[in-house]
C-alpha positions as CSV (number, residue, x, y, z in Angstrom):
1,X,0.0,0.0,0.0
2,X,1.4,3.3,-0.6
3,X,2.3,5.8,2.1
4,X,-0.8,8.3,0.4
5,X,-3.2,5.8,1.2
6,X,-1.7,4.2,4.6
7,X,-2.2,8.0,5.6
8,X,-5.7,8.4,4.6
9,X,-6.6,4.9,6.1
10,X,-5.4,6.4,9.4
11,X,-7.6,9.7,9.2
12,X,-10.5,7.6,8.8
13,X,-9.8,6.1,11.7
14,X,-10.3,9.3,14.1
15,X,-13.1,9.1,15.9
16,X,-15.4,11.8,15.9
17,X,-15.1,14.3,18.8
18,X,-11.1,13.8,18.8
19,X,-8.2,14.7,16.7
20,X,-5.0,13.6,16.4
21,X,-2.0,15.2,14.7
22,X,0.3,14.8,11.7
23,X,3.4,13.5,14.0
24,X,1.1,10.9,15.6
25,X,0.0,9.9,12.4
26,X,3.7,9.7,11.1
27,X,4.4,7.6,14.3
28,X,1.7,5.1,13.2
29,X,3.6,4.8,10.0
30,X,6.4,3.9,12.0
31,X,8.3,7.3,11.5
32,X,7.8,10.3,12.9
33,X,10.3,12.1,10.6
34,X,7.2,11.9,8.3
35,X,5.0,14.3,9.9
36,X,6.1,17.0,7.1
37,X,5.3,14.6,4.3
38,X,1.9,13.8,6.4
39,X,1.0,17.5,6.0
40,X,2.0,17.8,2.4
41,X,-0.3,14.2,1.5
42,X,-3.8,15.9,3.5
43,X,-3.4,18.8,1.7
44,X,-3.8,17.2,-1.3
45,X,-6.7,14.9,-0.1
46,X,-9.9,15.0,-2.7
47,X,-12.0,13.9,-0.6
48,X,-12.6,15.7,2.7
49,X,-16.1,14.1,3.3
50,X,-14.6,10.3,3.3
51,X,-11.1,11.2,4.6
52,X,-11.7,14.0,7.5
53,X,-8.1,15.5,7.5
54,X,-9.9,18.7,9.5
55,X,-9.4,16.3,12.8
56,X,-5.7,16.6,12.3
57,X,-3.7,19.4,14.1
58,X,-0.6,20.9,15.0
59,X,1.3,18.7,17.9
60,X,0.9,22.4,20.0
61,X,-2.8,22.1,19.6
62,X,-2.9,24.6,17.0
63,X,-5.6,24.6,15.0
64,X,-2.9,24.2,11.5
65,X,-4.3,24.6,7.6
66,X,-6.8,23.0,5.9
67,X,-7.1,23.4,2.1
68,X,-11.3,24.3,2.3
69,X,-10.1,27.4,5.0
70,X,-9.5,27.7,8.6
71,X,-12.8,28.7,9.3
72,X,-14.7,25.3,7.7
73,X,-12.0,23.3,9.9
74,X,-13.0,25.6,12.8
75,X,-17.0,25.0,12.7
76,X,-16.3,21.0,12.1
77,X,-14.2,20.7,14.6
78,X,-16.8,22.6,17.2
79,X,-19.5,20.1,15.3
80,X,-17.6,17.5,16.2
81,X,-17.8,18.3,20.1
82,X,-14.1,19.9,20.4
83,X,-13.2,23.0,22.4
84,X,-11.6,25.9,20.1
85,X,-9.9,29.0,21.5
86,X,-8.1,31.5,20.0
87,X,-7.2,29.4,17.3
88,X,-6.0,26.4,19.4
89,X,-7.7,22.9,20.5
90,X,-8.8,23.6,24.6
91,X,-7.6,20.8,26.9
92,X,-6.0,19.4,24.1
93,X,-5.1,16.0,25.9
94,X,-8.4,15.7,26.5
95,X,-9.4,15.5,22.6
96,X,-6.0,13.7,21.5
97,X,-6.1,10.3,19.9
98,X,-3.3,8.0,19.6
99,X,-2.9,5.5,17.4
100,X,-2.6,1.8,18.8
């Protein structure tokens, strides 16, 4: 399987009402040196609806880009049940999911 869709494979599996971030989901792929390329893959994902990259965020609980805007990440994140302010995730460890 290629790293694009290992990646994609492990968004999907983010539960709703957590997020999780793109070094996590490089240390799922068994290097966290890949949290860069991580980035660069979701920003090219086509297919936000199936894959939802918007639950992955910056390791400082930073809210981080997403290619539909900031503000669309924003309002599905707070539809999803997480705690936003000033631009960062709110008792971040509470909302964090790791990969098994």
């Amino acid at each position: 399987m290629e790293i694009e869709q290992r990646v994609y494979e492990l968004v999907k599996k983010i539960p709703r009402g957590k997020v999780s971030t793109y070094g996590e989901i490089a240390r799922a792929l068994g290097n966290k040196k890949l949290a860069r390329v991580v980035g660069q893959i979701l920003k090219r994902n086509q297919d936000p609806e199936k894959i939802p990259c918007y639950r992955v965020v910056r390791s400082d609980g930073k809210i981080g880009g997403y290619s539909l805007g900031i503000r669309r990440k924003i309002k599905l994140l707070k539809k999803d049940g997480i705690k936003i302010e000033n631009g960062r995730i709110k008792e971040f460890e509470k909302f964090f999911y790791k990969f098994k």
